[in-house]
N, C-alpha and C positions, 0 to 999 in steps of 0.2 A: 691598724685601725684603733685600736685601744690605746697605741699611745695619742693618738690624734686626737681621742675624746679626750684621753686627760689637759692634755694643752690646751682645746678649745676651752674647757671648765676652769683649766687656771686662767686662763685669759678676760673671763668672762668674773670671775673673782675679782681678779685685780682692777679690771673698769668699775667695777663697784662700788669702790676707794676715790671714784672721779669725779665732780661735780658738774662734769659737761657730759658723763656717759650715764649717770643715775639720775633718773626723775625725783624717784622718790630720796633719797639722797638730798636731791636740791632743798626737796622742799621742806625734809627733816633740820638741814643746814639754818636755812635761813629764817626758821619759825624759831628755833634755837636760841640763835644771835640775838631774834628781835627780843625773845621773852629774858632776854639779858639787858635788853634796856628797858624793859617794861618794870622789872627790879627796884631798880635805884631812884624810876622813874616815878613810881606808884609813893614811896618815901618822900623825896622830896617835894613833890608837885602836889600831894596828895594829905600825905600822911602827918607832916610837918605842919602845914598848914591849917589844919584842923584842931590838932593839939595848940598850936598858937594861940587858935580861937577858944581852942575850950581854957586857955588860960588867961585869956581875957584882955590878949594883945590886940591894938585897935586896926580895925579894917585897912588903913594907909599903912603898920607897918606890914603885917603879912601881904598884901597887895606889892609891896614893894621888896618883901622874899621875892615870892614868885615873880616880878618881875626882873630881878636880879642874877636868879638862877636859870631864866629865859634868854639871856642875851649871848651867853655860845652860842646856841642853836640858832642864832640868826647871823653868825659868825663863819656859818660852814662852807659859805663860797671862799673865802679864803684859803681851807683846808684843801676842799678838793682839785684845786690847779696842782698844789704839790702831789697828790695823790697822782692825778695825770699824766705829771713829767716825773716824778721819783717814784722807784720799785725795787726790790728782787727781783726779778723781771724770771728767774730762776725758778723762784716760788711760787710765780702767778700775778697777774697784774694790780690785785688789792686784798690778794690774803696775807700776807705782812701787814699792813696797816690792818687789817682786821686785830692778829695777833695784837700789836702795840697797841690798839685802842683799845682792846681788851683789859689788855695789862692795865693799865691806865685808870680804866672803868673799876676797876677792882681796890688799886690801894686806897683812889681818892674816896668811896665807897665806905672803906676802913676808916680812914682819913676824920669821917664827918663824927662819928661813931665817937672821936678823942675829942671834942671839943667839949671845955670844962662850962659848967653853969651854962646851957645852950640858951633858959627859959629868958637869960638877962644880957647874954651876949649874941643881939643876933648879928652882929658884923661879923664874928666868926663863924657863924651859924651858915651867912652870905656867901662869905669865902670859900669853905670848905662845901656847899653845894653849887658854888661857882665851879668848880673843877670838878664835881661829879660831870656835869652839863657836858661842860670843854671833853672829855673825854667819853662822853654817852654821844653829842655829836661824833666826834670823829671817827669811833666802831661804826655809828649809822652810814655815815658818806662811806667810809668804804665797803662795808656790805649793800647798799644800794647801789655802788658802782659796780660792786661784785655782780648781783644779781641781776643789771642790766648788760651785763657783758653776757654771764650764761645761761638767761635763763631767755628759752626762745618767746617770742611773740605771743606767740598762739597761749602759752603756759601762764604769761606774764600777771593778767587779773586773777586768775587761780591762786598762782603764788604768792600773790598781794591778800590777799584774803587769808593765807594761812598765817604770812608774816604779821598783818597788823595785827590780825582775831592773838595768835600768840603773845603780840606786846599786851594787849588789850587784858588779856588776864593776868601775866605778869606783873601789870599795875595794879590789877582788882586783889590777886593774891597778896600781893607785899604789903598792899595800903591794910586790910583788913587783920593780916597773922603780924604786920611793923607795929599798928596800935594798939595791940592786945600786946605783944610785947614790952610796948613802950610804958604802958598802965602797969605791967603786972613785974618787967624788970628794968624797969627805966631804960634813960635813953641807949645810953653806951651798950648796953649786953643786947638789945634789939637787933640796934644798927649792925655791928659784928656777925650777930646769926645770922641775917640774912646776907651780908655778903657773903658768906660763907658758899653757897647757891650762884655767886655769879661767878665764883670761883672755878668752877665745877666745868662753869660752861664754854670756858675757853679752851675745853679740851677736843672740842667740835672742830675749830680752825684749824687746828694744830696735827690732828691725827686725818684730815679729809686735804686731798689737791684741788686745785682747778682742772688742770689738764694731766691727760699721759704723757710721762719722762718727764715730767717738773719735779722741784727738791721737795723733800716732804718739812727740813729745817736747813737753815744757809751750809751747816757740815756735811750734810748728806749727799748723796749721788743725784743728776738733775740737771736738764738743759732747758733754757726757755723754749716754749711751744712755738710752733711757727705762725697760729693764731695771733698772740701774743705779743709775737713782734711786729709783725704789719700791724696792728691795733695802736702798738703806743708812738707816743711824739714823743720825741726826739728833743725838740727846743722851744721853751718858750713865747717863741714867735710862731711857732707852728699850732700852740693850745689857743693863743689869744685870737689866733686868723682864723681859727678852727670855731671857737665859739663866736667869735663877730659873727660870721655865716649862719649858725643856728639861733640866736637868739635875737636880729631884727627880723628874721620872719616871725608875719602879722599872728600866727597863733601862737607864738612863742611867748611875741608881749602880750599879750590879751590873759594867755596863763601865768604871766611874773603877776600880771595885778589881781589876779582872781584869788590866786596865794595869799597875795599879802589881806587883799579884804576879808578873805575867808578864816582868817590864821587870828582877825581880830574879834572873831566872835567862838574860836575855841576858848581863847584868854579871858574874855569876858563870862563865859560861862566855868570855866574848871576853877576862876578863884571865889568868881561869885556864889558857889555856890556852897562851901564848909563855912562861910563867913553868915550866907542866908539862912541856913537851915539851923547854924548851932546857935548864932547870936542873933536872928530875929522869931526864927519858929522854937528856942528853946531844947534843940537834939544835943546828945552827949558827941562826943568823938568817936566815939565806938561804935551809937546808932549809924553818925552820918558814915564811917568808911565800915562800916556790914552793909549799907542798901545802896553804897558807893560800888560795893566788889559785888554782891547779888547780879546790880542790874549791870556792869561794865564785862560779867563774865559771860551772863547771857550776851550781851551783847558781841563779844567775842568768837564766842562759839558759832552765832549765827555765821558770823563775819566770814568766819574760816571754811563753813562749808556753803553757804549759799550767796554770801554777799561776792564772793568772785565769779561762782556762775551764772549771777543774774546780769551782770556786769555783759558776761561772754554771750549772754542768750539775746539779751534785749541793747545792750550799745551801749558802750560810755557818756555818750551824750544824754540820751536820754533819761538812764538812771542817775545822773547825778541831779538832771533835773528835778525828779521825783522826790529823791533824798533832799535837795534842797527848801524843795513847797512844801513837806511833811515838818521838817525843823523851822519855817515860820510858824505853822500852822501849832506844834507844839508849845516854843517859847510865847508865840502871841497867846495861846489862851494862857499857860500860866501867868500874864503881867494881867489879863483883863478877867479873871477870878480869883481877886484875895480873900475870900470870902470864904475859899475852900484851901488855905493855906495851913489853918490847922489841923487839917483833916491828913494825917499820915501816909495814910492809904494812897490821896491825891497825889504827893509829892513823892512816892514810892515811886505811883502810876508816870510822873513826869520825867525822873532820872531813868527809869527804866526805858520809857520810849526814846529819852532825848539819846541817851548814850547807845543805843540800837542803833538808830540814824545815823550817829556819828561816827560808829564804825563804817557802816555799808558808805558814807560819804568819804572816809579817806580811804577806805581801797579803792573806790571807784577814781578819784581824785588822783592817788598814784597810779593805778593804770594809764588813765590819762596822761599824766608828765611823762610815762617811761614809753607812752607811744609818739612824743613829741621829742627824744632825745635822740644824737645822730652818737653811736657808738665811741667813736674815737675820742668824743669829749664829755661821755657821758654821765661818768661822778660830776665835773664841774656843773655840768647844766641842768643834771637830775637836783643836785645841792643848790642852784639856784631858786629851783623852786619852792623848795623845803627851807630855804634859807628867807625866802619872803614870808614864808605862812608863818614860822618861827618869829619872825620880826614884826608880823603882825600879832602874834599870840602875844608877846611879851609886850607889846603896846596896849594888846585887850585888858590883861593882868592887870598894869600897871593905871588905867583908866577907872578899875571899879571903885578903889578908893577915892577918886574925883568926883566922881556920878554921885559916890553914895551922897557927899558932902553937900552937892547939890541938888540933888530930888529924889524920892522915895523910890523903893526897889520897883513900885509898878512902871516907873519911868527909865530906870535902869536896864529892865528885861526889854522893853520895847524899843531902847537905843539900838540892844543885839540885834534887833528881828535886822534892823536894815541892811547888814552884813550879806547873809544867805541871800535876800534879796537884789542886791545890785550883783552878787556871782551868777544868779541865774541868768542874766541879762548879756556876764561875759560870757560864759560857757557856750552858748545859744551860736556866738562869732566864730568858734573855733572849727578851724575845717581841716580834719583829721586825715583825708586824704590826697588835697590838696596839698599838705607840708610832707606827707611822706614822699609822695611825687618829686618836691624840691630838694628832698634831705638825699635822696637816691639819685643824684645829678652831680652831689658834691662830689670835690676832689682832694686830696692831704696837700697843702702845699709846703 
């Protein structure tokens, strides 16, 4: 008997170590990963662009950083076909590519860190936050593949709520401890400290499996799962047949355009706003990314523990609804009170509520896609969606410097509203039970 307990307790040890036998595992896993692209992310998307402004580079050229450094991430359907059809297959079906994107995510990190005179070079400035992007997507698509392979249904919005609330501070953190860095040790020794952090956190992939008897690295002991092998395709012909099938059903499209429209007023609002606050309301870089990471942490935190189970309580449809009429209702009154625009407090009040919303809106948002994905193709067509919002985001970006040129920011913020507005309208078509019906009929041909 004694030896039987101790076998059951190694046994139960070692599932431990498994990211389809540990819940909390999963969700330690992939809050991880995300606040590793939240890193790089908060820097360039954030951090970068504020300093620009506080050094009094004009609206069209940082509008066209951040549009620049946007355009991987609308790039990631590409990536994840390869993902689909190429593996380890030994290691698991997209923890290798997690590895390698990791990798990736880390030198080019380093990378930006070496560029000489940033304040007067930003084509280098481009480039080297060009390859942050390219390899911050390609970590994403394969841990979003990842975690639509293991993490069950029922779990799925919980998880999403831990993953985004974790990028969500990742970006609040770095943007805020990047620009006090960057003021008090300039740019190079900033950049460097904090990769140092996404360093750290590729030791998550690397030491955790997917499955039991998988390799833990390609020299180690390890056979592919037999999950894993019924999962993956085989040939080319078989991922493009595979998604033809999933992606002309009617909610499929109705979610590729709700992405892309939605993805056009993250863009318009994340460059519009270092650009509003420092060069029309007069705020430092420091003011704007301290009430940038205040309200995006709060915002985070909620994400993590209540934006996924209000999700689970009350319906995806519906909460995204809600999320979506509170973020008109916020942008519209910031365009239609500039009257209260010097008032601090006001515009604390506005980034604080907007970036709340906009958590509780992309978890709700990814639950949604990852309930409309059919497994076997599920990096590609989870990436497709993400691949539209992304193409709309770097479209919103790249638009504010247009807008400004032609009408005043109160005309600018009310272009946003219409965004949320016409997603509420697609969301409303989506019939969630309807497509799971049809997705569970298919067959691998």
């Amino acid at each position: 008997m004694a030896s039987k307990s101790i076998i059951e307790k190694s046994e139960i040890t070692e599932n431990n170590q498994f990211l389809t036998e540990n819940p909390i595992l999963r969700y330690l896993t992939f809050s991880a990963l995300y606040l590793a692209q939240g890193i790089p992310e908060g820097i360039t998307f954030f951090a970068i662009p504020a300093w620009l402004a506080m050094n009094n580079k004009t609206p069209v050229e940082i509008a066209s950083f951040v549009a620049v450094i946007g355009i991987p991430w609308s790039f990631k359907i590409l990536i994840a076909p390869l993902m689909d059809r190429f593996t380890i297959l030994s290691m698991g079906r997209k923890r290798p590519w997690v590895i390698f994107g990791q990798l990736g995510l880390i030198v080019s990190f380093l990378a930006i860190g070496l560029v000489q005179d940033p304040l007067n070079n930003l084509n280098g400035l481009m480039i080297s936050g060009f390859f942050i992007s390219f390899f911050g997507a390609f970590q994403d698509v394969a841990t979003d593949g990842m975690a639509i392979d293991l993490v069950p249904i029922k779990e799925q919005a919980r998880a999403n709520g831990l993953m985004w609330g974790s990028k969500t501070i990742g970006i609040a953190l770095s943007l805020v401890i990047g620009t006090t860095l960057i003021n008090m040790l300039g740019f190079t020794t900033a950049i460097s400290s904090l990769s140092i952090a996404v360093g750290f956190i590729i030791l998550v992939p690397i030491f955790f499996r997917e499955r039991p008897g998988e390799k833990l690295m390609p020299w180690t002991k390890g056979e592919p799962s037999k999950q894993s092998k019924n999962a993956q395709l085989k040939s080319w012909k078989q991922i493009f047949k595979s998604l033809l099938k999933i992606i002309i059903l009617p909610s499929t499209i109705i979610m590729c355009v709700a992405s892309l429209i939605i993805g056009l007023m993250y863009g318009l609002i994340d460059t519009l706003l270092p650009i509003f606050t420092i060069q029309e309301l007069g705020w430092t870089n420091t003011s704007y990314s301290q009430v940038y990471s205040i309200t995006t942490v709060v915002g985070g935190f909620f994400g993590m523990f209540v934006g996924g189970a209000l999700v689970d309580f009350f319906g995806t449809k519906k909460m995204i609804s809600i999320y979506l009429i509170a973020t008109i209702i916020i942008i519209g009154g910031l365009a239609l009170l500039p009257e209260f625009w010097k008032n601090d407090k006001f515009i604390f009040g506005f980034i604080m509520l907007y970036y709340l919303f906009y958590t509780f809106l992309c978890i709700a948002i990814f639950a949604a896609c990852m309930k409309l994905c059919w497994q076997v193709v599920a990096a590609t067509q989870f990436t497709l969606f993400m691949a539209l919002s992304n193409m709309g985001r770097a479209l919103g970006s790249g638009l504010v410097g247009t807008l400004k040129e032609v009408m005043s920011w109160e005309y600018v913020l009310l272009c946003t509203v219409i965004s949320p507005l016409i997603t509420i309208l697609l969301i409303k078509l989506i019939n969630f039970k309807k497509h799971r019906k049809s997705v569970e009929e298919f067959t691998i041909q």
